[in-house]
C-alpha positions in Angstrom: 0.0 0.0 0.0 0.9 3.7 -0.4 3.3 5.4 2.1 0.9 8.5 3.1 2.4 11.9 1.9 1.8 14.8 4.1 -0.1 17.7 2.3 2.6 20.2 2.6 4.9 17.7 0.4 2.3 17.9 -3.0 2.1 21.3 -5.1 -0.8 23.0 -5.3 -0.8 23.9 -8.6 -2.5 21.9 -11.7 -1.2 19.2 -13.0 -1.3 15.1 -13.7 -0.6 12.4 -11.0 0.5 8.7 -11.5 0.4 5.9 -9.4 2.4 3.0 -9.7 2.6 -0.6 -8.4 5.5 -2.7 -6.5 6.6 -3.4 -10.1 7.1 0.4 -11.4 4.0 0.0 -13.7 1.5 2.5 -14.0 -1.9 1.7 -13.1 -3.6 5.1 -12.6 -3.3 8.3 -14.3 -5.5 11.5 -13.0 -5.7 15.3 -13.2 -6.3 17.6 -10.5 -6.7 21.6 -10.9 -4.9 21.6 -7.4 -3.0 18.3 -7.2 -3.0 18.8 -3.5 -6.3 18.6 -2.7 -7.1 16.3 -4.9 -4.1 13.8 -4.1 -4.9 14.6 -0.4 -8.2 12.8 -0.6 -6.8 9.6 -1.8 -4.8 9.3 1.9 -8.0 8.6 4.3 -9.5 5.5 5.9 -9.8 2.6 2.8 -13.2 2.4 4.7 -14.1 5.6 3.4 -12.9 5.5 -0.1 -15.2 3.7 -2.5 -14.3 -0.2 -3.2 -12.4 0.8 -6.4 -10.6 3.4 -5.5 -9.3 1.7 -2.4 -8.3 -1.2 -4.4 -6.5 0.9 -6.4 -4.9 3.0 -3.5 -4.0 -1.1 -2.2 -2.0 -1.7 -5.0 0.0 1.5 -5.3 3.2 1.4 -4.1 4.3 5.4 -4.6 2.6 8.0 -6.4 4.2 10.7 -8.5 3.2 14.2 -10.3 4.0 16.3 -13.3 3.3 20.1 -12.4 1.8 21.8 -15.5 0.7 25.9 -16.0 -3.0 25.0 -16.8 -6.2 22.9 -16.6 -5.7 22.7 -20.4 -2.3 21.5 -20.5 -3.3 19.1 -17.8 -6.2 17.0 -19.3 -3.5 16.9 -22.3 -1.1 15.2 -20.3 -3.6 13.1 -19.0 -4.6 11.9 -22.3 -1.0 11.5 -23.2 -0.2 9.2 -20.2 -3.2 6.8 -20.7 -2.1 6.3 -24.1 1.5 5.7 -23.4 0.6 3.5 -20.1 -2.7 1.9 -20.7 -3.4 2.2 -16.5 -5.3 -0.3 -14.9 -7.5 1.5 -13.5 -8.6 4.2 -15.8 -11.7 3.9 -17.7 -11.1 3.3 -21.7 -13.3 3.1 -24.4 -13.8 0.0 -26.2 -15.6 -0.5 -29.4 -18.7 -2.6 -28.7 -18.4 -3.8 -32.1 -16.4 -3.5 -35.0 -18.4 -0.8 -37.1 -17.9 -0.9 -40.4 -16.7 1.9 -42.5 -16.8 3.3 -46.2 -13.5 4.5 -46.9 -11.9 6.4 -50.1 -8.2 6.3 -50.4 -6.0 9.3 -51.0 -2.5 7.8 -51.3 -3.1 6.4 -54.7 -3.2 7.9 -58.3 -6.5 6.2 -58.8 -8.2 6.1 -55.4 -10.6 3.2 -54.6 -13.5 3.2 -52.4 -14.2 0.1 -49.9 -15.5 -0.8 -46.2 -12.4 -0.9 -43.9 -12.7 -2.0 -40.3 -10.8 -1.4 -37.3 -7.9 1.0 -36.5 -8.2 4.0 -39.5 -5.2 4.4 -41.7 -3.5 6.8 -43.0 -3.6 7.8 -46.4 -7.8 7.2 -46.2 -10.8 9.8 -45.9 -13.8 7.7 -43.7 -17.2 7.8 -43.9 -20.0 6.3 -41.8 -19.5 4.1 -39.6 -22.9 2.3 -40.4 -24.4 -0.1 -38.2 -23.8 -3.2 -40.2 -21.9 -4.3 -43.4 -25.0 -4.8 -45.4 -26.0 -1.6 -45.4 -22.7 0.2 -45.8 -22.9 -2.5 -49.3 -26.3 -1.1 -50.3 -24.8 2.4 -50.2 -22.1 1.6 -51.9 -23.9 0.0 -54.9 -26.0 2.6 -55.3 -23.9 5.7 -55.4 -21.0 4.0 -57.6 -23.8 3.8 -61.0 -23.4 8.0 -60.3 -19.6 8.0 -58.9 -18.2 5.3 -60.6 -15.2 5.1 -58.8 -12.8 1.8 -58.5 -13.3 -0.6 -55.4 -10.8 -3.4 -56.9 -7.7 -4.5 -54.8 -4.5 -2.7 -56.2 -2.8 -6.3 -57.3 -6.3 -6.6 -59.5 -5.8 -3.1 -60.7 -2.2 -3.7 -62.0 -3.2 -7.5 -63.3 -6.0 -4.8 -65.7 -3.6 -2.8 -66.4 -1.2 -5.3 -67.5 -3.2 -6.8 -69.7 -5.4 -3.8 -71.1 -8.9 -5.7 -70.5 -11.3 -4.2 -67.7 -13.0 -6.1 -65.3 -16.9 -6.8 -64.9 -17.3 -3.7 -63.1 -16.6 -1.8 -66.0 -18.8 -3.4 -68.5 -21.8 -2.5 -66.0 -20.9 1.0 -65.4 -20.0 0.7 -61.9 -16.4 1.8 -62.8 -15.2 4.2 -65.1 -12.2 2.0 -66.4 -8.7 4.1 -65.3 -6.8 0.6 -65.5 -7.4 0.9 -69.3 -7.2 4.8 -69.8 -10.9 5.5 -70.1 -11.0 8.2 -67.9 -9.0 11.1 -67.6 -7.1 11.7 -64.0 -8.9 15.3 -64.0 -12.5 13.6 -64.4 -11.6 10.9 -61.9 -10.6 13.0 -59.0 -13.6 15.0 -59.7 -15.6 11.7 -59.3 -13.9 11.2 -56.2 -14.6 14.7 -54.6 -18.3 14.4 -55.5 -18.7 10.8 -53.8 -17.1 12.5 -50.7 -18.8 15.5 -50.4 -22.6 13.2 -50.9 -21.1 10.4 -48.3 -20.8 13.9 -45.9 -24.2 14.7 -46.7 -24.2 17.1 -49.5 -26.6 15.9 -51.8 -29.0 18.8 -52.6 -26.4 20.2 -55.3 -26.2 16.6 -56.7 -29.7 16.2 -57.0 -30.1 19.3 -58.3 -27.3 19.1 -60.6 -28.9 16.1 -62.5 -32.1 17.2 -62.9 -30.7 20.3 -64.7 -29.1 18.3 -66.7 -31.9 15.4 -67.3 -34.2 18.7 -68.4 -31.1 19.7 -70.6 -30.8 16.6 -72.3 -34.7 16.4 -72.4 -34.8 19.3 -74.0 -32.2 18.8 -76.7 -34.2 15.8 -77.4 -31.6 13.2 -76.7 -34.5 11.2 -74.7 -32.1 8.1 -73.9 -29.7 10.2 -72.2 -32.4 11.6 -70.4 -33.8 8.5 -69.2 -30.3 7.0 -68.1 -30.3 10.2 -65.7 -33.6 9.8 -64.4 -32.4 6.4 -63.5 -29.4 7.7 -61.6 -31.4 10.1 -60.3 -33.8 8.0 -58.3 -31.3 5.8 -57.0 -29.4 8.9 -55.9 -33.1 9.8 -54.3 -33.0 6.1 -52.7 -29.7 6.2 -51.3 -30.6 9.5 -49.2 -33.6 8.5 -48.1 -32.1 5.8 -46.1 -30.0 8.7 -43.7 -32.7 9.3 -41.5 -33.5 13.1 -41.0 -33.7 14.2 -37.7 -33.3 18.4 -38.3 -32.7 21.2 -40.6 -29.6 21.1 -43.2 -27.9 23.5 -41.2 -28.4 21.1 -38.3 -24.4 19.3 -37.8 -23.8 17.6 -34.2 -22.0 14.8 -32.3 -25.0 13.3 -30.3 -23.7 11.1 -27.1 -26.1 8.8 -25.0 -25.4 7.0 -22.0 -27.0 3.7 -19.8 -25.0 2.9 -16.7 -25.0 0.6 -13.5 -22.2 0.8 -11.3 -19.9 -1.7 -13.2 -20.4 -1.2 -16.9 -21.6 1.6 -19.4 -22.7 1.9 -22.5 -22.0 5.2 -24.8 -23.8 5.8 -28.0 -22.7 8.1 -31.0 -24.8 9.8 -33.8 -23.2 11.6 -36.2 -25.7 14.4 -37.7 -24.5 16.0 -40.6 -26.5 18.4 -42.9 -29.5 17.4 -40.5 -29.5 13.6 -41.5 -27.7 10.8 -39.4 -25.2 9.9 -41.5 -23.5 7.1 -39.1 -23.6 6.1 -35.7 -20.9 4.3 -32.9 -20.8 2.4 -29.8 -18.2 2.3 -27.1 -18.1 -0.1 -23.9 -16.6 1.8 -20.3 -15.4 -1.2 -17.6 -15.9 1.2 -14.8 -12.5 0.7 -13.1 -12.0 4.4 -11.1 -15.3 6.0 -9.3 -16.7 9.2 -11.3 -20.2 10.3 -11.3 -22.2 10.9 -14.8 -20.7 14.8 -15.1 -16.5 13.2 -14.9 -17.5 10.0 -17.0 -19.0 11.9 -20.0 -15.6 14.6 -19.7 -13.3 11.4 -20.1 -15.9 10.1 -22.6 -15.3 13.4 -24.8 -11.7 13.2 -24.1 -10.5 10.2 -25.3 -13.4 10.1 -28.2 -12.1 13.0 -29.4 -8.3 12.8 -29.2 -8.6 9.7 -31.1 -8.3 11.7 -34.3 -12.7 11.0 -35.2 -13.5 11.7 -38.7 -14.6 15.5 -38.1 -15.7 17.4 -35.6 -19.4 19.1 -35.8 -20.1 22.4 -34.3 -22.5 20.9 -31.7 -21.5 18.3 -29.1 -24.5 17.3 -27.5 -24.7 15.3 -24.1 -27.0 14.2 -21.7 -25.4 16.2 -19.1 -23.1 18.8 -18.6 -19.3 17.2 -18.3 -18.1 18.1 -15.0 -14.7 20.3 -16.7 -17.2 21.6 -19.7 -15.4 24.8 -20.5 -12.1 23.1 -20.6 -13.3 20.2 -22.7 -14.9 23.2 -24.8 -12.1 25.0 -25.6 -9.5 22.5 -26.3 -12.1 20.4 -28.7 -12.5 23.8 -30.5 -8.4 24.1 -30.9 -8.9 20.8 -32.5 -11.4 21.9 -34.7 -10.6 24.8 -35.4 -13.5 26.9 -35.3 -15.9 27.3 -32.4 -17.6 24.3 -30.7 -20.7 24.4 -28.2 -20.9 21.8 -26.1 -24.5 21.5 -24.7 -27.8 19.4 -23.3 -30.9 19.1 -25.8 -33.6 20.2 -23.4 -36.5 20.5 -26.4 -37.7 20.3 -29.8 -35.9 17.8 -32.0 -32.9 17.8 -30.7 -33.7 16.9 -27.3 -36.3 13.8 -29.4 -32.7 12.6 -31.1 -30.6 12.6 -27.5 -33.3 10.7 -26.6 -33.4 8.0 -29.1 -29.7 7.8 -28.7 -30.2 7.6 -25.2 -32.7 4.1 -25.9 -29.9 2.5 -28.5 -27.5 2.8 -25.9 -29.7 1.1 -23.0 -30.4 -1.4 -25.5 -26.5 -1.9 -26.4 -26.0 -2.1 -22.6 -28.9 -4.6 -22.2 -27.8 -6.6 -25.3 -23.4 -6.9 -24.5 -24.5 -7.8 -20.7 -26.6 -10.9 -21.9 -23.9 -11.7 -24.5 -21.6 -11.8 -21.9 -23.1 -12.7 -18.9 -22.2 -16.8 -19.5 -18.9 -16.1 -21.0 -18.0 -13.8 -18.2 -19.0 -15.8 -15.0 -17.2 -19.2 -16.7 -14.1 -17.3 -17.5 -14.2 -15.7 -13.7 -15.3 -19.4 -12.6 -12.4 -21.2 -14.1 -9.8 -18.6 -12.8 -10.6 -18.9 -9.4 -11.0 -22.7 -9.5 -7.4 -23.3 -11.1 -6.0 -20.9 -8.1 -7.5 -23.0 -5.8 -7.1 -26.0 -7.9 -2.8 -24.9 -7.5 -3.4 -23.4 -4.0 -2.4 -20.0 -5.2 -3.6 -16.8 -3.1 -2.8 -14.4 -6.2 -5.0 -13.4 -9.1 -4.3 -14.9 -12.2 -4.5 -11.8 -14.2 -2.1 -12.8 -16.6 -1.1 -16.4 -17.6 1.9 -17.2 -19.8 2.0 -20.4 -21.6 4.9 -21.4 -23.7 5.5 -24.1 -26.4 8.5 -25.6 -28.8 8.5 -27.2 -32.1 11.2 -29.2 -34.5 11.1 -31.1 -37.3 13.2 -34.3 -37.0 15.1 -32.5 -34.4 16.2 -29.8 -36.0 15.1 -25.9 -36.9 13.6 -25.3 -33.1 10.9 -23.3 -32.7 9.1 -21.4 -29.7 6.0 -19.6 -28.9 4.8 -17.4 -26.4 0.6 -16.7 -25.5 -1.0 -15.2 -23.3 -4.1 -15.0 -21.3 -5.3 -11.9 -20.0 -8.5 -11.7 -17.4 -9.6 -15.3 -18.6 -9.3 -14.2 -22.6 -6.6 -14.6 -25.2 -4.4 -11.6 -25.8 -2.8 -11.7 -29.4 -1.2 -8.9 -29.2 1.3 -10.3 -26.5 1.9 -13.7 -28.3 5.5 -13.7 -29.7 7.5 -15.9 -31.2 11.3 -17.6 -30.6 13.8 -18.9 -32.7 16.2 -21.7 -30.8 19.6 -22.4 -31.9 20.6 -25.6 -29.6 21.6 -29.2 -30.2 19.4 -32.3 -32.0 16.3 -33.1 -29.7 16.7 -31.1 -27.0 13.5 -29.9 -25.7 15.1 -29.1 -22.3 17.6 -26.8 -23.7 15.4 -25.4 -26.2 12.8 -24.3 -23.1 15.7 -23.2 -21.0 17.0 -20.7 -23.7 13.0 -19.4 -24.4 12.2 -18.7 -20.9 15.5 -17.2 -19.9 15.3 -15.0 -22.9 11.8 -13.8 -21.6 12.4 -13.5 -18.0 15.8 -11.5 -19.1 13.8 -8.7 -19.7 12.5 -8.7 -16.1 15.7 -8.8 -14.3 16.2 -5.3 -14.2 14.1 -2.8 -13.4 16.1 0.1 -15.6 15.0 -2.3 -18.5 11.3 -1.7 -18.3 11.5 2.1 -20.0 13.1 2.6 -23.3 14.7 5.4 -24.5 11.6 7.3 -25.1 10.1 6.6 -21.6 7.5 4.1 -23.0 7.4 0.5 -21.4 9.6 -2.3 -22.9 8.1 -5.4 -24.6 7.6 -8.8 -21.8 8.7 -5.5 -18.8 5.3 -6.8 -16.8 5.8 -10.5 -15.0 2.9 -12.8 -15.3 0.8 -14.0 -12.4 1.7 -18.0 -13.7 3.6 -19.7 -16.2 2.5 -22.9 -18.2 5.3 -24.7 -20.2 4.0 -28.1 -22.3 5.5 -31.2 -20.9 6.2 -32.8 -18.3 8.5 -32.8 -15.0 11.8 -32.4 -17.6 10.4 -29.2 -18.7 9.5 -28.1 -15.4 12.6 -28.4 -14.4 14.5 -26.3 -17.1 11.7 -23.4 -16.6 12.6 -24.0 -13.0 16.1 -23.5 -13.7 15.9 -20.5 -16.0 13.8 -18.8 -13.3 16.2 -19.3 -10.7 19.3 -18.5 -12.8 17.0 -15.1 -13.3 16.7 -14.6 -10.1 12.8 -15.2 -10.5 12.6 -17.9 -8.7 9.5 -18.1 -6.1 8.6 -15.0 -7.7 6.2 -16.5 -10.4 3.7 -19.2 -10.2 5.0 -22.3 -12.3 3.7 -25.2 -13.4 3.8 -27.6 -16.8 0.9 -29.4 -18.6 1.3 -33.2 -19.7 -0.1 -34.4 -22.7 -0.4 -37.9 -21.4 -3.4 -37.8 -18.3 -3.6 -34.2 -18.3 -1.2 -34.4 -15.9 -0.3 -31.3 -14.0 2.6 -30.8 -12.3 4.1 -27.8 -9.5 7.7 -27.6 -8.2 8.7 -29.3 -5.4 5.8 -32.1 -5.4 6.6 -35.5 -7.1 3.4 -36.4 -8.3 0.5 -34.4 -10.2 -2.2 -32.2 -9.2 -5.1 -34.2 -10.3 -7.8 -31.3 -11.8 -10.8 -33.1 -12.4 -11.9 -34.0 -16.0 -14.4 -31.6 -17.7 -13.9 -28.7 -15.0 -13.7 -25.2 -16.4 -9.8 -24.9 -14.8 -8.9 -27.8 -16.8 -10.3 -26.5 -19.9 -8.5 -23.2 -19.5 -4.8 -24.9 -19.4 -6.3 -27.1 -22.3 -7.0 -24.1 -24.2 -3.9 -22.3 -23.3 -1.7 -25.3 -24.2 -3.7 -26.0 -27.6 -3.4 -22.4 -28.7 0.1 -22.3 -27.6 1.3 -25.9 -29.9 -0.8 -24.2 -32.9 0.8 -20.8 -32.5 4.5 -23.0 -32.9 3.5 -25.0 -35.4 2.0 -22.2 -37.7 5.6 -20.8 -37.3 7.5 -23.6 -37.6 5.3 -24.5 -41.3 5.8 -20.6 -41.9 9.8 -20.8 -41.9 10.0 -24.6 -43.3 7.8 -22.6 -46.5 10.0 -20.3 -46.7 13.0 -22.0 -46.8 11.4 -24.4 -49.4 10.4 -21.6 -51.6 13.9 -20.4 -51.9 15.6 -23.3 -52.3 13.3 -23.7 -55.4 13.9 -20.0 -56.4 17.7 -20.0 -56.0 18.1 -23.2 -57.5 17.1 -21.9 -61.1 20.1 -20.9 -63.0 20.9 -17.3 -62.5 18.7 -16.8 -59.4 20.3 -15.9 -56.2 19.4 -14.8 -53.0 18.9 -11.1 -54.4 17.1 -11.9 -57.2 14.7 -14.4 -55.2 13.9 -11.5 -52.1 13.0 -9.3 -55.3 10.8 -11.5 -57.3 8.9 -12.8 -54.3 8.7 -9.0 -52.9 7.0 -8.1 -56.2 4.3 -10.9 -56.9 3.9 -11.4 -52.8 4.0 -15.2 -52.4 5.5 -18.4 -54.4 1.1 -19.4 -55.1 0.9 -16.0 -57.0 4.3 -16.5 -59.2 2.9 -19.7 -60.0 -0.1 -18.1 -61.3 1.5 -15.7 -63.7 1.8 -16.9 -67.5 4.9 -17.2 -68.8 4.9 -13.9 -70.8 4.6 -11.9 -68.0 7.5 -13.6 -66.2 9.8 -12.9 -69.1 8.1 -9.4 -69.6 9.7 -8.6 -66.3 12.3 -5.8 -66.8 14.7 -6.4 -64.2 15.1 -10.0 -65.0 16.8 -11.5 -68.0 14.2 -13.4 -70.4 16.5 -16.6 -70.3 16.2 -16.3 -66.1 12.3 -15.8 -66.8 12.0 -19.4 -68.4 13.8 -21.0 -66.4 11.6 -19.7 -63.3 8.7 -20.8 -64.8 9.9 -24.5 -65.9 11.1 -24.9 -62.4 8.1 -23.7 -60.6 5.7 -25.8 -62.8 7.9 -28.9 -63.0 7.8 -28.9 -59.5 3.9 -27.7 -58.6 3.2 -31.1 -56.8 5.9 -30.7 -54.3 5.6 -27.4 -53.7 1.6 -27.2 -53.3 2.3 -30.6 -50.8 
């Protein structure tokens, strides 16, 4: 716990505070306009502090502070530190589902429209999100017969432009053909700025637009033309009418809802543009640190909106009044740009819409808590079992399991996953390659956990050079090696030799029984067949053989395929790296004709044939 800090010792001046567990890791970032009053009331009676702020206060070890000139420059740094240190104990905003979005690329000549998921790129302009991937398709078919802009991969755009002949898309004027010239770059990024401009919510100039020019062409007497505009026109017409209207054009705003209990929250987000919803999102808030509505909607706005969002409105509507408004006010409008209003719908349409965002995100709430509800309590069920099971008092927050792999002996392999809270964390696998003798699992598990725990044995090593936390700097709660009491005893022996040793829960997981064994004790723990701690280490070890494996057929493919490659008769390791760089695996250079091979500039014709004779006299061992 804490050592308590007299008030006279802590600034008061703004600024951003940090506490940190026994292991220097951060696990809670605040601001404070006055750090000392605000630190001050952390060092009271746990009796009086609410449950999770006094387990938080339980697992600090010191607290430290950054001293800044203003509130502003404070909530800055406090964004900044959450990022960098992902704390424990501070709310974050998770996606309750990945929202799909349409998407038009700007880092290409020819910029292609498709629905992108997940983290935004760079080099893309986003649209949406929409609520499912059907609709965001419906869209999308619609408005490219009026802005027939490509959506084809960029490997299918060079294999057109190769050969000269567009694809089906094309031939049913849903792309205008730049692979084969039959648009100029001028008319095509016009295309583009049109479709982005109507995807914002622009669409009265489109609309009328074309029926100027469907009276125009009407008029000349060119009644085909005519009739192919009408035609766009209404599907134009169709494609609106699905963005609901919910105000006047001039009506743009960010509208936030928000259901709560004391655990959980649900947050969602309608984006309002020209008065019509144009897309909507939903975040997920583990409650973690105790705030009241007014602080959980400020570190809603915060983090929404220092995560770069697609643009920023001039009206941020919430259902109440975040508890550092004007601060939040200001800096979102130095984002922007231009001025921001922050405020509560309290009539008219407006307050109707906050509303109905208000119901979608009791209804989100109501659905994620019965989709999780099972999943949940078995995960919770089965970590406190296996404790028990291993007659451990600490929390298994984290559980690393490790694995190795060989073929015949040789080429060692290891692999690294982890479980985080009862659920796999793929971000944290990683991977090992083993240079040691012929069948030696021992020495191969030796060198893959000492090389892991190495990066524990010093404290100094868990900050880089740019203050951010090292890769494998955080111990885990227990360690699971495959095997049986050999292996135990080598990840017994590289903990010790770490100076580790007591310090992490260890065990090992035999195939044979489903044996498990602990240091010290000569026979197994016997965990009954079909419990949910059983399954866990089950699960663990599975995903932990597959993850080798996959790595192990990873490097044996790519040894094969350059042993093929560099084989051929003027191929070498430079020309190999360079060929497979440009068609991006050995199944695609298969693919290409012969003609294209030898049309390759860089590589002699003679080479060329002699690639493709060896590829395609060898396709049955390769494909096996």
């Amino acid at each position: 716990m804490i050592r308590r800090i007299l008030p006279s010792q802590i600034p008061n001046e703004p600024g951003s505070y940090q506490f940190k567990d026994r292991d220097g890791r951060v696990i809670y970032v605040g601001k404070a306009t006055s750090l000392r009053n605000r630190l001050s009331s952390y060092f009271q009676p746990l009796h009086n502090l609410h449950p999770r702020t006094a387990a938080m206060v339980t697992d600090a070890e010191t607290v430290e502070w950054i001293v800044v000139n203003n509130e502003m420059e404070a909530l800055i740094l406090e964004f900044n530190l959450i990022q960098r240190f992902r704390p424990r104990y501070n709310i974050r905003l998770r996606d309750d589902k990945s929202y799909p979005f349409l998407a038009i690329t700007t880092d290409h000549k020819w910029s292609r429209a498709g629905i992108m998921r997940g983290q935004r790129k760079r080099g893309a302009r986003y649209y949406g999100p929409y609520p499912h991937q059907a609709a965001i398709r419906e869209i999308l078919d619609l408005i490219l017969r009026t802005f027939p802009i490509r959506t084809c991969s960029d490997s299918q755009f060079a294999r057109h432009e190769r050969t000269g002949r567009p694809c089906l898309l094309y031939h049913i004027e849903r792309c205008s053909g730049p692979c084969i010239g039959a648009v100029s770059s001028e008319r095509y990024e016009a295309l583009v700025n049109d479709m982005g401009r109507f995807l914002k919510g622009d669409t009265k100039e489109f609309v009328l637009r074309m029926r100027n020019e469907m009276a125009e062409a009407a008029g000349q007497l060119n009644f085909e033309q005519a009739a192919q505009i009408r035609d766009r026109l209404e599907l134009i017409v169709k494609a609106i009418d699905k963005q609901q209207m919910v105000g006047g054009e001039e009506f743009n705003a960010d509208v936030f809802g928000i259901f709560q209990d004391e655990i959980e929250a649900a947050v969602q987000l309608f984006f309002v543009r020209k008065g019509r919803v144009v897309g909507r999102k939903g975040f997920l808030i583990d409650k973690v640190e105790d705030l009241n509505t007014e602080s959980l909607i400020g570190q809603v706005l915060e983090q929404y909106y220092c995560e770069t969002p697609l643009d920023i409105p001039f009206e941020v509507i919430v259902p109440v009044m975040p508890s550092d408004a004007q601060v939040l006010e200001q800096w979102i409008r130095g984002l922007r740009k231009a001025p921001v209003h922050i405020k509560v719908a309290s009539r008219g349409e407006k307050r109707a819409l906050a509303e109905t965002v208000a119901n979608n995100a009791a209804l989100e709430f109501k659905r994620n808590r019965l989709s999780r509800a099972t999943d949940h309590s078995a995960r919770a069920k089965a970590l406190r079992s296996l404790a028990e099971d291993l007659g451990l008092s600490v929390s298994l927050l984290r559980i690393e399991c490790y694995d190795m792999s060989h073929l015949q002996g040789s080429n060692y392999v290891g692999s690294m996953v982890v479980m985080e809270d009862g659920l796999m964390k793929r971000s944290d696998y990683r991977r090992f390659r083993v240079n040691v003798g012929r069948n030696d699992d021992y020495a191969a598990m030796y060198e893959v956990l000492s090389r892991r725990i190495a990066h524990l044995s010093k404290a100094g090593d868990k900050i880089d050079e740019v203050g951010l936390p090292k890769k494998f700097s955080y111990p885990p709660s227990l360690i699971v090696v495959d095997g049986g009491k050999g292996q135990l005893s080598m990840a017994e022996r590289a903990l010790a030799d770490s100076g580790y040793s007591g310090r992490i829960a260890l065990i090992s997981l035999a195939k044979h029984f489903e044996e498990v064994y602990v240091p010290g004790e000569s026979d197994p723990i016997r965990i009954p067949r079909g419990s949910e701690a059983l399954y866990l280490l089950q699960q663990l070890r599975d995903e932990a053989h597959r993850f080798a494996i996959s790595y192990h057929r990873e490097l044996r493919g790519k040894r094969l395929t350059s042993s093929v490659l560099e084989s051929v008769e003027g191929m070498g390791p430079a020309r190999t790296k360079r060929l497979l760089k440009q068609y991006g695996s050995i199944k695609r250079l298969k693919e290409a004709s012969l003609e294209e091979i030898e049309d390759i500039g860089w590589l002699p014709k003679t080479v060329g044939l002699r690639v493709f004779e060896s590829l395609h006299g060898r396709a049955s061992r390769l494909s096996s």
